[in-house]
Each structure stands twice: as structure tokens, then as C-alpha cells.
N, C-alpha and C positions, 0 to 999 in steps of 0.2 A: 543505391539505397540510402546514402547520405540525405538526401532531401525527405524518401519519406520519413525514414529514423525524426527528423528533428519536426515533420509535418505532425506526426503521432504524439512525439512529448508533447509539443506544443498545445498541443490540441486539448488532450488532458488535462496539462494545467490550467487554459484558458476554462476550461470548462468548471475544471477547480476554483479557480477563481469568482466566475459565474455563482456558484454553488453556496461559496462560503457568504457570497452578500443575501445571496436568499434566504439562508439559514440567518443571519444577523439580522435581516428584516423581522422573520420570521418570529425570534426569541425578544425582538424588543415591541411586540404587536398583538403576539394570542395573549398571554398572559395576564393575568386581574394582576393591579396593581396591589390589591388588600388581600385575597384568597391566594395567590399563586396560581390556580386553574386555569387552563387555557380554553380559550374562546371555542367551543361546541361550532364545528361548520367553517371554520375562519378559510375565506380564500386560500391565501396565501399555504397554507397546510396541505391542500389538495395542491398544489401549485407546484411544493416541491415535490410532494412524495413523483405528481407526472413530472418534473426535470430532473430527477433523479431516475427512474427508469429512462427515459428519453436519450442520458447519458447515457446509459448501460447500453443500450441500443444503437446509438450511434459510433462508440469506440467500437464496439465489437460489429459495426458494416464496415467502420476503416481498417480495422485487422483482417478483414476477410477481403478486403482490395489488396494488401500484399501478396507481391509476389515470392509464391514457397519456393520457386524451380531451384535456387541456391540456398536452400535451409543445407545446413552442415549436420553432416550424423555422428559428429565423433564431438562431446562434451566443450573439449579442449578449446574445440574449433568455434562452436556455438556460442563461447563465452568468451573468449578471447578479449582482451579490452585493446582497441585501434588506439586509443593515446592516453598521453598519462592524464590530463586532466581529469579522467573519469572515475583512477583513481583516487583522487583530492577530491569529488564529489563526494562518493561513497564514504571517504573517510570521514569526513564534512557528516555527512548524514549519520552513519555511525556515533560519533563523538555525541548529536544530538538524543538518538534514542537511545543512548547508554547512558546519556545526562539524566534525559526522561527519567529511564527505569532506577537510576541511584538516589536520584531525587526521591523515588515514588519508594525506595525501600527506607530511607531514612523517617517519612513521615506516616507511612501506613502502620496503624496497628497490627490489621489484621495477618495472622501466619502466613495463611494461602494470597494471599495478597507482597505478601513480601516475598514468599519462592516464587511467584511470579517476576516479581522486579529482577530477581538473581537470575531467572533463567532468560528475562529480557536484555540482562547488562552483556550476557554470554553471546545471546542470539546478533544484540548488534554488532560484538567484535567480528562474527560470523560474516553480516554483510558486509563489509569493508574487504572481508576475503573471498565473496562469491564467485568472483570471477579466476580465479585462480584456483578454487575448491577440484576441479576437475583433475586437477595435478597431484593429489593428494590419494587419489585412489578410494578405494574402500571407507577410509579413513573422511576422508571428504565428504563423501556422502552421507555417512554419518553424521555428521557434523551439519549439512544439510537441512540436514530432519530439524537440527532445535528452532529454528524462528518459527516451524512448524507446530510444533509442539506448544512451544511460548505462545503463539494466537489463540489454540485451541484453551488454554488454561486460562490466561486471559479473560478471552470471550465466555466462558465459565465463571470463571469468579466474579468478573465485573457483572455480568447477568442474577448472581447471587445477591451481589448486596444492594441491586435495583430491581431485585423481583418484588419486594413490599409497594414500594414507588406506584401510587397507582397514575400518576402523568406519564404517560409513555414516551410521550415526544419530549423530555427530561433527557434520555437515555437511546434513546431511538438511532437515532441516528450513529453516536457512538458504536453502537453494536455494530453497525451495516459497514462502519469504514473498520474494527475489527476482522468481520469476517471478509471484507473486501480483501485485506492483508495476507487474513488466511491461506486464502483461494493462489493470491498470487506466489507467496513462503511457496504453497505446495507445487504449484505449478514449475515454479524454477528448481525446486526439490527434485521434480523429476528427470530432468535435465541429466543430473546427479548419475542417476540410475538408468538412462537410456531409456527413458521414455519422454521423448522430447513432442510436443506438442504447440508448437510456436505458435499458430494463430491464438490460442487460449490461454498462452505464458504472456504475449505482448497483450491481449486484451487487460489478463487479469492484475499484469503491472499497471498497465493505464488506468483501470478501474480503482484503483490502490489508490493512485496519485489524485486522481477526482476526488473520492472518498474524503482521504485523510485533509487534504484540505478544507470540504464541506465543513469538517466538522471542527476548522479551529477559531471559528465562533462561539461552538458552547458554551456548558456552565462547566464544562471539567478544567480540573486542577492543572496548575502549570507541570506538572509533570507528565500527564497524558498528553496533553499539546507539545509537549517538545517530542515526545515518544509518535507522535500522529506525526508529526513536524518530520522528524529525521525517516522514517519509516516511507513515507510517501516520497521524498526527495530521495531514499534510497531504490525504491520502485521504478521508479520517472525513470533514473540513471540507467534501470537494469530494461527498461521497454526499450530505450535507446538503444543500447548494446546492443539486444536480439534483433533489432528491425537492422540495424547498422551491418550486422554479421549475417546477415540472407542475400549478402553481394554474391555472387559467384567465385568459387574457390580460383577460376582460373585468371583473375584478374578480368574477365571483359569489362570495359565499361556501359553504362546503363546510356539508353537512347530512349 
């Protein structure tokens, strides 16, 4: 599972990669120079929105070529981290979206806007512990729940203060690597709670890492890009892990 594990991140981020020059194209092309409005029809806008499904599509046919015969049923086992580098990733990504979210509570006015940042400075201590959360029992999975929680508020208030906004594609995108985030928080949340779903946990990580990439081109604040920044590098780490952990408990090696 070693080769697929780093076949899958890869994959991801290339595609992430891919994403964030279309979106850079994209934001330096529809745009009137004098209005701000974006060009009615513009290629390139139909272009990404089809390589962004395309993406979504393609991660989720290579999660569904892993092989589940060695998916582990017991947390512990599922999440287990093979070396320490992974955890110097995670903390790495961590330090990033707790920078994000403090940065982003120092400069926001708004209230709900700042208990958001408080419950993201929290959520990312969280990820730096995910893979150990299973050892914590109850208690863990609790704890589980807040990155959950933190995207769903998030994805709320940031849709708040760009529902006047009538350019969509301002904001658009932002939303989609939000709820990308979502999808995967809840996805490894379940893990938690034994309900382990690993083709839709390593999709939804890799979808994360696509996402938050795409979008650190925009126009958002250096504190959502570090929070996009660390959140996606914390996903990527956690797709690896689960594709990594589908080896077989009894050690065979893979042929």
C-alpha cells in the first residue's frame, strides 16, 4: 500500500496544483479592469467549473481501485501513524491553520466571525492529534466532532458576509474547498465512532487537498490561505495514512 498511499497524495496535489494556475488564470482574465464584473460566458469559467468536477471524479475512480481486503476495524489500527515524519507533517499543518485562524481572530470585526477563528485555533490543535484521538476513547471522539463543527460555522458565516456579493465567482470557489474540508473533518470524525468508510474518507481527504489548493490564488485574506494552506496539507497527510493503513494486518507483502 506504500506506492498507492503516495500514488493517491500525489495525485491530489498534482491536481491541486493544476487547479490553483486555472484559478490564477481565471481571476487575472474574467474581470473588467474599471467595473470589477466578470466577463458573461468567459471560456475559461466553464473550464474550471468542468476541471473541478473532472477532479472530483477522477480521485474518487482512484479511491475506488484501492484495495479494502486489509481496511482495519478497530480505530486504533485505521489511524495508527507508520513514522514520525507524519507526525512533523501534521504539526507543520496545524501550526499553519492555527496561525490562519489567530491571525483571522485578531483582524475580524465581526463576533461570529471571531468564535469561528477560536473554534478553528482549537480544531487545529485537534489535527496534529488525529491520529492518536482513537486512544482517548469517548473523549476523543468528542473532540473529533470540532473541525467538524468549525467548517460547518465557517461555511455559514463566510456565506453570510458574501451573500450581498452579487459576483459569485468572488467567493465560489472558497465555499466549495470549505465544504470540501467539511466532507473530509466528518468523514475521519467517523472513524472516531466506528463508522469507518475509507473509500469516502481517502476520497474526501484528497478532495480537501485539491480544493484548498485551487483556492490559494484568490482574493482572500492571508489568514484564510494559511488556514486553506494548513487544512489541505493536513488532509493530503491524513489520505496518506488511511491508503498506507489498508496493508494487511498480518504483514504479507503486496505483489
Amino acid at each position: 500500500m506504500h506506492k498507492q498511499a503516495w500514488l493517491y497524495s500525489m495525485t491530489a496535489m498534482v491536481l491541486g496544483a493544476f487547479g490553483v494556475l486555472l484559478r490564477w488564470l481565471q481571476c487575472q482574465t474574467i474581470f473588467d479592469a474599471e467595473t470589477g464584473l466578470p466577463t458573461r460566458g468567459a471560456f475559461v469559467s466553464y473550464l474550471l467549473v468542468i476541471v473541478l468536477a473532472g477532479f472530483a471524479a477522477g480521485l474518487w475512480w482512484l479511491a475506488g481501485k484501492m484495495d479494502l481486503a486489509g481496511a482495519r476495524e478497530e480505530p486504533e489500527d485505521a489511524l495508527a501513524k507508520p513514522a514520525r515524519p507524519l507526525g512533523w507533517l501534521l504539526t507543520g499543518a496545524a501550526v499553519l491553520a492555527g496561525g490562519g485562524a489567530a491571525l483571522m481572530f485578531i483582524t475580524e470585526a465581526s463576533v461570529l466571525m471571531r468564535v469561528t477563528a477560536l473554534l478553528g485555533i482549537l480544531s487545529a490543535a485537534i489535527l496534529a492529534m488525529l491520529p492518536s484521538l482513537p486512544r482517548w476513547g469517548g473523549f476523543g471522539a468528542l473532540l473529533s466532532v470540532v473541525p467538524v463543527v468549525f467548517f460547518c460555522l465557517w461555511m455559514v458565516v463566510f456565506y453570510k458576509d458574501n451573500s450581498t456579493n452579487p459576483i459569485l465567482w468572488r467567493y465560489a470557489v472558497q465555499i466549495l474547498a470549505i465544504a470540501a474540508c467539511l466532507l473530509a473533518a466528518f468523514r475521519v470524525s467517523g472513524y472516531l465512532f466506528y463508522r469507518m468508510k475509507p473509500r469516502k474518507t481517502i476520497f474526501a481527504c484528497g478532495l480537501a487537498l485539491t480544493f484548498t489548493m485551487t483556492v490559494l490564488m484568490d482574493e482572500a485574506g492571508i489568514a484564510a490561505r494559511l488556514m486553506f494552506l494548513g487544512w489541505g496539507i493536513g488532509f493530503g497527510g491524513m489520505s496518506w495514512l488511511l491508503v498506507r493503513n489498508l496493508e494487511p494486518e498480518n504483514g504479507e507483502k503486496e505483489h
